[in-house]
C-alpha positions in Angstrom: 9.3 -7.1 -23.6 8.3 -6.9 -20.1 10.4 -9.9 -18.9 13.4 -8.5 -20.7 12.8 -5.4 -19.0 12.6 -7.3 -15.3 15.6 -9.1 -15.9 17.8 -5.8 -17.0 20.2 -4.0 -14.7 18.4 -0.9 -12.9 20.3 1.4 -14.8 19.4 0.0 -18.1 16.0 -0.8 -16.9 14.9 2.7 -15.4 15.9 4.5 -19.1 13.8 1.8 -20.4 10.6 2.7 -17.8 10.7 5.7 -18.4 11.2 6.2 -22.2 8.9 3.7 -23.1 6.0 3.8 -20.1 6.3 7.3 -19.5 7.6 6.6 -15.8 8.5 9.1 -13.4 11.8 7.6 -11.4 13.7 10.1 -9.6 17.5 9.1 -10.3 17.6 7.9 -6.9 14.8 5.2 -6.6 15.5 1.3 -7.1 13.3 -1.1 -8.5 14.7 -4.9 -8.0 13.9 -8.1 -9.6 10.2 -7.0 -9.4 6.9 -7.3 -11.6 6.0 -3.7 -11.5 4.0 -2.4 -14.3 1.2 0.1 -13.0 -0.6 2.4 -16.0 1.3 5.2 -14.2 4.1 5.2 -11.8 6.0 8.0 -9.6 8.6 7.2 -7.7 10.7 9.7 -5.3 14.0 10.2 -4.5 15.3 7.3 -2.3 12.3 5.3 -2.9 12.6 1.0 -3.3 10.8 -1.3 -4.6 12.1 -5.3 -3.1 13.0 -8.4 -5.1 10.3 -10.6 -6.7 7.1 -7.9 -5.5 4.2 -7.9 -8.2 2.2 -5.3 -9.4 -0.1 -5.6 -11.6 -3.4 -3.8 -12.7 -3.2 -0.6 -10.8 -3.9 2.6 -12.6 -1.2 3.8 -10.2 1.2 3.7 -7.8 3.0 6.3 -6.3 6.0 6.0 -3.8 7.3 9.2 -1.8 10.4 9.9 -0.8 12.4 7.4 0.8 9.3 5.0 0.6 10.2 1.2 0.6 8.4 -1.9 -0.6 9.6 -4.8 0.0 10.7 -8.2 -1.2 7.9 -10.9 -2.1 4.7 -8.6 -1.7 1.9 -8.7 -4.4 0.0 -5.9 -5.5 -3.0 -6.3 -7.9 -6.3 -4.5 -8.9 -9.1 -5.0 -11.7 -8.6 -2.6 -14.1 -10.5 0.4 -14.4 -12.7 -0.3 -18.2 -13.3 -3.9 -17.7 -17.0 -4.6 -17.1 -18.7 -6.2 -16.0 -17.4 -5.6 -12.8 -17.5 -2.7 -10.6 -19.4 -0.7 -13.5 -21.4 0.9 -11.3 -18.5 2.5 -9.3 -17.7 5.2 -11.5 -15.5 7.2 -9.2 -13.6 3.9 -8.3 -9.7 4.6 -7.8 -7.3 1.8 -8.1 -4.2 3.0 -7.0 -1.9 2.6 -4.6 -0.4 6.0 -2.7 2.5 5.5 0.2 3.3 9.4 1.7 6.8 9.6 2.4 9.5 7.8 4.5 6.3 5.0 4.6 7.2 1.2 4.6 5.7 -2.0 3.4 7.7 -5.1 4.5 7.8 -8.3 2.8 5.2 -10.8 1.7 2.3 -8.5 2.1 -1.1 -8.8 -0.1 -2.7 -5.7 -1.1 -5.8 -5.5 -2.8 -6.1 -1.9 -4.8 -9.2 -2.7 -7.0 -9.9 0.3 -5.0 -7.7 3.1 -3.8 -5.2 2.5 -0.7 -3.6 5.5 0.7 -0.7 4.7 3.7 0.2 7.9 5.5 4.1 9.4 5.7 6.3 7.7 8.1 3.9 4.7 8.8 5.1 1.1 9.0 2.9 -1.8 7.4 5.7 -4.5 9.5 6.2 -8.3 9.7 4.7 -10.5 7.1 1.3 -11.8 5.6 -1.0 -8.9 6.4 -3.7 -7.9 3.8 -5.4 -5.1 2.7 -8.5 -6.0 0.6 -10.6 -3.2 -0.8 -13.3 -5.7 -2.9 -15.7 -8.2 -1.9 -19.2 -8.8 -2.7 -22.1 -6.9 -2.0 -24.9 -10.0 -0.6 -27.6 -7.6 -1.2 -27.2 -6.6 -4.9 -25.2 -9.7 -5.3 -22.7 -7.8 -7.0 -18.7 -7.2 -6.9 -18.5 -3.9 -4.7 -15.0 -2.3 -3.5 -14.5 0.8 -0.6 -11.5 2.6 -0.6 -8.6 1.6 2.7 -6.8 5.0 4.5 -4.0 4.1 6.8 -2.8 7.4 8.3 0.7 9.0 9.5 3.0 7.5 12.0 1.1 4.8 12.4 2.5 0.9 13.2 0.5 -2.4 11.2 1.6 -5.4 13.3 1.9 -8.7 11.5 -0.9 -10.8 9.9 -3.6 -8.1 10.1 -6.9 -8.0 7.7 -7.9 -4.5 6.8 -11.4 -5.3 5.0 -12.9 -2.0 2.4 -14.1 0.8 4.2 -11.5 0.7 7.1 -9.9 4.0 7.9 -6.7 3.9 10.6 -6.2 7.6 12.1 -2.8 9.4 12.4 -0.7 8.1 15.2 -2.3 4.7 16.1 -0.8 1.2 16.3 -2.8 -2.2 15.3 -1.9 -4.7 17.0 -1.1 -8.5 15.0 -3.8 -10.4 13.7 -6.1 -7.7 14.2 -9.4 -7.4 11.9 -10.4 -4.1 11.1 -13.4 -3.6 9.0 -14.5 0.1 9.6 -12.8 3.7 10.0 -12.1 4.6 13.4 -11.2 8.4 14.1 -9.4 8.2 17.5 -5.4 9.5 17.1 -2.9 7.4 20.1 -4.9 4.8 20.0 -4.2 0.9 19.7 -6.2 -0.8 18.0 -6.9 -4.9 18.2 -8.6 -7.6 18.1 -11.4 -9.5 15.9 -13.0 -6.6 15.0 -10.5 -4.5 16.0 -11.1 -1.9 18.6 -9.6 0.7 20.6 -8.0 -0.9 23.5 -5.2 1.2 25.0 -3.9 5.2 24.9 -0.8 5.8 23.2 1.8 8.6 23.9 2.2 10.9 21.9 5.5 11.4 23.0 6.9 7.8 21.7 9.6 8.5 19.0 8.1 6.5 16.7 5.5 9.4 16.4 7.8 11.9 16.3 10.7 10.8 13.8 12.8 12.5 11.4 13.7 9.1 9.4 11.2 6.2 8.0 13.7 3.5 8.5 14.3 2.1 11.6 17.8 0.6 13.0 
């Protein structure tokens, strides 16, 4: 049923999604020839999911207006109710929350066994960065999972690791290949290297920080 579903026409397919998953699409949002099957879904108005992006075991994800995802990214989490894992995180959220006007690129990884919130107007750019929210805890020798905030207006440069536990502020830029594996709390900041650190003020007066529209031409 869900294959059928993928390979249907968006009009066809979004009467589908919502009659028989309960979906909330706004008549404007797309969803391509995608894999994208979240317990619960909200897409806004001019929101997008890309061509050939998987999503799978997310309890939800949630796209804001004129949000984008793009072509090729996958998109997984362990299931909330599927012990043994992660039993002892009873507050554990695996979702997946873009504020509006916010972009994901192509060929991403993002791990939402926990949740992942990416602020309005913020740009996760260029390809092969991850977000991973679960690893294992040596100590209890255990599966253990922290949550990853990316603020507003902020800029992800390519191939960057963002490990549980990180937090980007508002306003900040990370620089490519950048590791970042704890929250930082500085605003006009750029952030880089392996860990990541605050190397450079921003100003606040860039347009990037103060735009109107997500998309950029």
């Amino acid at each position: 049923m869900r294959l059928l579903i993928v390979l249907l026409p968006w009009p066809l397919k979004r009467f589908l999604l919502r009659v028989l998953y309960k979906y909330e699409l706004h008549p404007r949002s797309r969803i391509g020839l995608a894999w994208v099957f979240p317990r619960h879904l909200v897409m806004g108005e001019g929101a997008s999911i890309g061509h050939l992006t998987v999503c799978k075991g997310l309890e939800r994800l949630e796209l804001g207006a004129h949000t984008s995802i793009g072509r090729l990214n996958w998109i997984s989490a362990w299931p909330l109710n599927q012990p043994p894992h992660f039993a002892h995180l009873t507050g554990r959220k695996p979702q997946l929350i873009l504020g509006a006007h916010a972009a994901i690129t192509h060929r991403h990884i993002i791990d939402c066994t926990d949740e992942v919130t990416i602020g309005a107007y913020t740009t996760m750019a260029g390809y092969r960065s991850q977000i991973l929210t679960h690893s294992v805890d040596l100590a209890e020798s255990r599966q253990d999972a922290k949550p990853v905030h990316i603020g507003a207006y902020s800029f992800i440069g390519t191939a960057c690791t963002m490990l549980g536990g990180t937090v980007v502020p508002d306003h900040c830029v990370v620089g490519a290949n950048a590791l970042l594996n704890k929250a930082h709390d500085e605003t006009y900041r750029l952030y880089a290297g392996v860990p990541a650190k605050a190397v450079a003020t921003l100003d606040p007066q860039m347009k990037y920080f103060t735009r109107a529209k997500g998309f950029i031409i």
